[in-house]
C-alpha positions as CSV (number, residue, x, y, z in Angstrom):
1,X,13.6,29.0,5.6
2,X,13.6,31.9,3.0
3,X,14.6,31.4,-0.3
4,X,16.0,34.7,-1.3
5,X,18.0,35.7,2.0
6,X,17.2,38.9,3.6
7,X,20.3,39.6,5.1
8,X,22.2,42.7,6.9
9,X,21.3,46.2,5.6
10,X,18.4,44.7,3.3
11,X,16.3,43.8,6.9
12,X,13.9,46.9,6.7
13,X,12.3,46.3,10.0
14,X,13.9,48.6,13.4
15,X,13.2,45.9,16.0
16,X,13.8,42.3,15.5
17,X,14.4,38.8,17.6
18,X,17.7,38.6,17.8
19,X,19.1,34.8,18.3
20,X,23.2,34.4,18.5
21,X,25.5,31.6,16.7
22,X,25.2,29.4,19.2
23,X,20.4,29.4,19.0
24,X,19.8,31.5,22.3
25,X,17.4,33.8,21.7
26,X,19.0,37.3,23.0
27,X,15.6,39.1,22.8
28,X,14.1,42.5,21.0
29,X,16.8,44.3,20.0
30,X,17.2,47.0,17.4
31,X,18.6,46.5,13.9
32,X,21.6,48.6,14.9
33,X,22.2,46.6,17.9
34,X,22.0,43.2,16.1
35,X,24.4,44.3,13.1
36,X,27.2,45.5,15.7
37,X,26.8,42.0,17.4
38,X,27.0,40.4,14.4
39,X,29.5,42.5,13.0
40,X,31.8,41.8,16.4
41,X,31.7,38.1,15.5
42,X,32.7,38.5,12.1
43,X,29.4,36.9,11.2
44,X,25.7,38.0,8.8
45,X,22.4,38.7,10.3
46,X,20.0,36.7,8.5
47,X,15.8,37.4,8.9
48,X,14.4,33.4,9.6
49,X,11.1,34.8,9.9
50,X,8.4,37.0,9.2
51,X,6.3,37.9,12.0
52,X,5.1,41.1,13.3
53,X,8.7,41.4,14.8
54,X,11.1,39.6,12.7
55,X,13.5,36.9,13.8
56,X,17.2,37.5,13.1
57,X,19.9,35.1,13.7
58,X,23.2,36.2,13.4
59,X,24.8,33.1,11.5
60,X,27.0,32.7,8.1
61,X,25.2,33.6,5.2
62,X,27.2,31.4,2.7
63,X,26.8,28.4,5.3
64,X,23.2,28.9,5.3
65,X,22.8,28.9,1.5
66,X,25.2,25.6,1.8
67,X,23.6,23.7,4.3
68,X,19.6,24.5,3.0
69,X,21.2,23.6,-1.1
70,X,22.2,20.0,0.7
71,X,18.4,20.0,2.7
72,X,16.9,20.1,-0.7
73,X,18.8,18.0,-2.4
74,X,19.0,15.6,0.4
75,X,14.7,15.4,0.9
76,X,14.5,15.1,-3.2
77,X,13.7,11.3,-3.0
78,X,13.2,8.5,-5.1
79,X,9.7,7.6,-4.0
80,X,8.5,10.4,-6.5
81,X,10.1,8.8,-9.0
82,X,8.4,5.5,-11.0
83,X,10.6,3.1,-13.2
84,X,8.7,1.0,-16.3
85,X,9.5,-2.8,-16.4
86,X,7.9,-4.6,-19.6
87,X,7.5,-8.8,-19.7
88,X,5.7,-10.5,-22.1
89,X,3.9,-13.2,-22.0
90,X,6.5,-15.6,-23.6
91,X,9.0,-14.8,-21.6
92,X,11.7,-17.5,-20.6
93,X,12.1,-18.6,-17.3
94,X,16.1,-17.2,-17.5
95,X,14.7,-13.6,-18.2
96,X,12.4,-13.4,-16.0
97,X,14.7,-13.8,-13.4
98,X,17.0,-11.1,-15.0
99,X,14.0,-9.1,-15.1
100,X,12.9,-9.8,-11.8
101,X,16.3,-8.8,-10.0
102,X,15.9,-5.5,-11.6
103,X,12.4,-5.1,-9.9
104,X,13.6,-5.9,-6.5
105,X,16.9,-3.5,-7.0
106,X,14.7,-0.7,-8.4
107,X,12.3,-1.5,-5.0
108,X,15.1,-1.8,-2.4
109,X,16.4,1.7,-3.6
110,X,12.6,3.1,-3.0
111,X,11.6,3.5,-6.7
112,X,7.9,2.7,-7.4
113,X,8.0,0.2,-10.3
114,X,5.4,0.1,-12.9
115,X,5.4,-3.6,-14.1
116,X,3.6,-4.1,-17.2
117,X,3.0,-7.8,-18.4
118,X,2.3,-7.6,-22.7
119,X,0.1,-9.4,-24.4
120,X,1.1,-9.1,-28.1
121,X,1.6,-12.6,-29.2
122,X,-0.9,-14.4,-26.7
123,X,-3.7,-14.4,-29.5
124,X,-4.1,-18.3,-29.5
125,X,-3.9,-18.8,-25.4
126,X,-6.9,-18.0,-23.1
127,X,-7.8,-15.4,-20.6
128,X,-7.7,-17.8,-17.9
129,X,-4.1,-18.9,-18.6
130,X,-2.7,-14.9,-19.1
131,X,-4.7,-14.5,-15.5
132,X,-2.5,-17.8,-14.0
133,X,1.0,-16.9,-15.5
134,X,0.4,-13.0,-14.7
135,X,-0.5,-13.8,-10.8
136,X,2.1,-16.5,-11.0
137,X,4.8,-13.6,-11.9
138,X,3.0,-10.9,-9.7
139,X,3.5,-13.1,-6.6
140,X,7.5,-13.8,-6.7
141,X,7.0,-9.8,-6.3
142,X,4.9,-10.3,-2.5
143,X,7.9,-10.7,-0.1
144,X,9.3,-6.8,-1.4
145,X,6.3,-5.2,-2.8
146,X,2.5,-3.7,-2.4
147,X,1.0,-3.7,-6.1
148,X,-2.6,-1.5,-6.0
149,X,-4.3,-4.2,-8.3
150,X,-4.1,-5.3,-12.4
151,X,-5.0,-2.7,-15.0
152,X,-6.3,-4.2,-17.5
153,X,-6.4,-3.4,-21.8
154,X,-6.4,-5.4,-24.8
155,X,-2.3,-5.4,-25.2
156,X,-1.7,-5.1,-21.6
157,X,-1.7,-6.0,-17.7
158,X,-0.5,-3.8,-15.6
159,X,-0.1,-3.0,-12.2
160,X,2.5,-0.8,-9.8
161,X,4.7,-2.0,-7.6
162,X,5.3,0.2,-4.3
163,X,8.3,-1.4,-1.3
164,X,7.2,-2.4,1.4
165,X,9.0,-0.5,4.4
């Protein structure tokens, strides 16, 4: 559909495809022709098209504008749209859980989730035992998310969480 409307007088073209209210395509008709039908139903003739012969259809405007507004808004989804959970490494078991019920709310409503796992006060502990605790988190995540693999930096692990359809 056209943004900006081209309806009635403003369609510059003589001939157009004319298609009623009800989507039956009434054939080539002049722009005279097509304003009286759509003047007869108390209706706009909108252009839908730009080909060598524009199509017409003879519809109400302010509908229109309504119906494509709620389109737009409608196909504007969450799945664009990434949400940020931070956990770090000394995290209790009771927040965690907290945390983790956020996750799988944020996934169940389509958001992509990054989840980032901090390693600020893990000086003192290995790699091998940030590895183990950060898989052991990562995989109460496996029944309702994809992840696309661990990021690694020196204050961080992190990873993003897609839902699985």
């Amino acid at each position: 559909m056209l943004e900006n409307y081209i309806a009635n007088g403003q369609i510059k073209s003589y001939k157009i495809l004319l298609i009623n209210k009800d989507g039956i395509n009434l054939g080539i008709k002049t722009k005279i022709e097509a304003l009286n039908i759509a003047d007869q139903d108390g209706l706009d003739l909108v252009q839908v098209g730009q080909q060598e012969v524009p199509v017409c259809k003879i519809c109400d405007l302010g509908k229109l504008k309504f119906e494509n507004e709620k389109k737009q808004k409608k196909s504007k989804s969450h799945k664009d749209t990434m949400k940020e959970m931070q956990i770090g490494f000394n995290i209790s078991d009771h927040d965690f859980e907290t945390k983790k019920k956020h996750i799988v709310e944020f996934l169940s409503k389509g958001f992509r989730v990054n989840y980032v796992f901090k390693l600020n006060n893990s000086k003192r502990v290995g790699q091998e035992d940030i590895m183990l605790k950060y898989n052991r988190l990562l995989d109460s995540f496996t029944e309702v998310a994809n992840n696309d693999g661990a990021k690694v930096s020196q204050k961080s692990i992190s990873t993003t969480l897609t839902p699985k359809v």
